[in-house]
N, C-alpha and C positions, 0 to 999 in steps of 0.2 A: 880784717880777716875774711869777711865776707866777698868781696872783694878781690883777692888773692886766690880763695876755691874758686870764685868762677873764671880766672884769669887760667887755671893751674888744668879746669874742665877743657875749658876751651884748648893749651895747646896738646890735651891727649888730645883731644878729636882731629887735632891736624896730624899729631903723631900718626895717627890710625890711617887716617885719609893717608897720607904720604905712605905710609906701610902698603897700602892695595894699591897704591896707581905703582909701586917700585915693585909688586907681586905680581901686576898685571904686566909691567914691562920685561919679566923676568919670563914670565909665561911666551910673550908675544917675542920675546928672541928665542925663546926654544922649538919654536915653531920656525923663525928664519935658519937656523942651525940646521932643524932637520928637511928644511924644505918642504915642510906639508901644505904651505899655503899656496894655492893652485887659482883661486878665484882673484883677477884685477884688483877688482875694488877692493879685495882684503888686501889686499899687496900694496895698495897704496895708504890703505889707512894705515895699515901699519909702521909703512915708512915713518909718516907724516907724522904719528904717534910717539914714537921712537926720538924724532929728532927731537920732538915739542919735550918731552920728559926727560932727553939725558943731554940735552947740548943748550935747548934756551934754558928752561927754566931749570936744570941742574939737580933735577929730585932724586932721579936714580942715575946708580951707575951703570952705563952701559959700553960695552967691548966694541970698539972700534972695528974690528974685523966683522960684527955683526952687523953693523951699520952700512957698513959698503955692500954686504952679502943683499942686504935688504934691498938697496938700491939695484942693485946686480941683478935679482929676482923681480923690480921691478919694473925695471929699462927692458928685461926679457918680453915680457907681455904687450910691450906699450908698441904702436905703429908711428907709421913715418908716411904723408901721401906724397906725392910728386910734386909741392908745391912746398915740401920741406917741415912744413905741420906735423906737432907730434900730440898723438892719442891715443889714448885707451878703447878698447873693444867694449862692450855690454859682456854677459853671460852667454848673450846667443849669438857673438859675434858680430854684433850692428853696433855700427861706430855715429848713427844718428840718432841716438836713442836718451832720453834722461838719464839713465845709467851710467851711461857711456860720458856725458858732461858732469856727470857728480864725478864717476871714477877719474876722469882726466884732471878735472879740479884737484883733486883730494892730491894727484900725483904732482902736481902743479906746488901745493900746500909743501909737499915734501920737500921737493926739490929748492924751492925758498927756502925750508927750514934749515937745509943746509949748504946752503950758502951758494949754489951753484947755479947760478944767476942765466950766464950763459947758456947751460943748458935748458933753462925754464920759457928761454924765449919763444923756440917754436912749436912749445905747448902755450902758451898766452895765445899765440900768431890762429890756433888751431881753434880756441875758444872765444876768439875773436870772431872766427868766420861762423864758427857752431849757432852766432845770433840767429833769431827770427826777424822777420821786416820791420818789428816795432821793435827791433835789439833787446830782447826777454831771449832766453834759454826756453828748452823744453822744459817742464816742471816733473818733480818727483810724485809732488803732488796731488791729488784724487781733491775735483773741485765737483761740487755736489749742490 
């Protein structure tokens, strides 16, 4: 019996847990719907979010037409340089910036999660070159 309650503790808490991540993805497409989301890097986590919660691992439902929208709004922001590389801007418009390789990663992340491989190539091609001499990235990180 004992046994059994903690068995029974345990899958509310997943109940619960899957309750807010399908509240949160519920929230984060009403934001794609209305278009309020204006900043890159939100745009891509989003994406990236979206696909991870309702197409791998299947926890929420989510509307298809939201999901392209997502994408739609985030192919919007994202550049292209004359060498066919595709990336994301910073907040302040600097495409050489750690922000700027998180955000394109994260867009990178998305575009994996859904499957469209093709496309993700001349964002790879982008954060290939984005390397330093010792092939490290810029850091997000504050080294002290």
């Amino acid at each position: 019996l004992q046994c059994w309650d903690k068995s029974k503790r345990q899958f509310e808490a997943i109940k619960i847990s899957t309750d807010c991540v399908c509240l949160a993805v519920e929230q984060m497409q009403a934001h794609v719907r209305t278009g309020s989301i204006a900043r890159p890097f939100a745009r891509a986590i989003v994406h990236y979010a979206l696909h991870k919660a309702c197409t791998e691992t299947r926890l929420c439902t989510c509307n298809s037409d939201i999901l392209r929208k997502s994408r739609q709004s985030l192919d919007l922001t994202g550049n292209t340089d004359l060498e066919g590389s595709k990336y994301w801007k910073d907040d302040n418009g600097q495409q050489n910036s750690a922000e700027a390789v998180e955000t394109t990663a994260y867009a990178l992340c998305g575009y994996i999660a859904s499957g469209d491989i093709n496309a993700a190539r001349p964002i790879v091609k982008w954060l290939t070159n984005a390397r330093n001499a010792n092939g490290a990235f810029r850091s997000t990180q504050v080294s002290r």
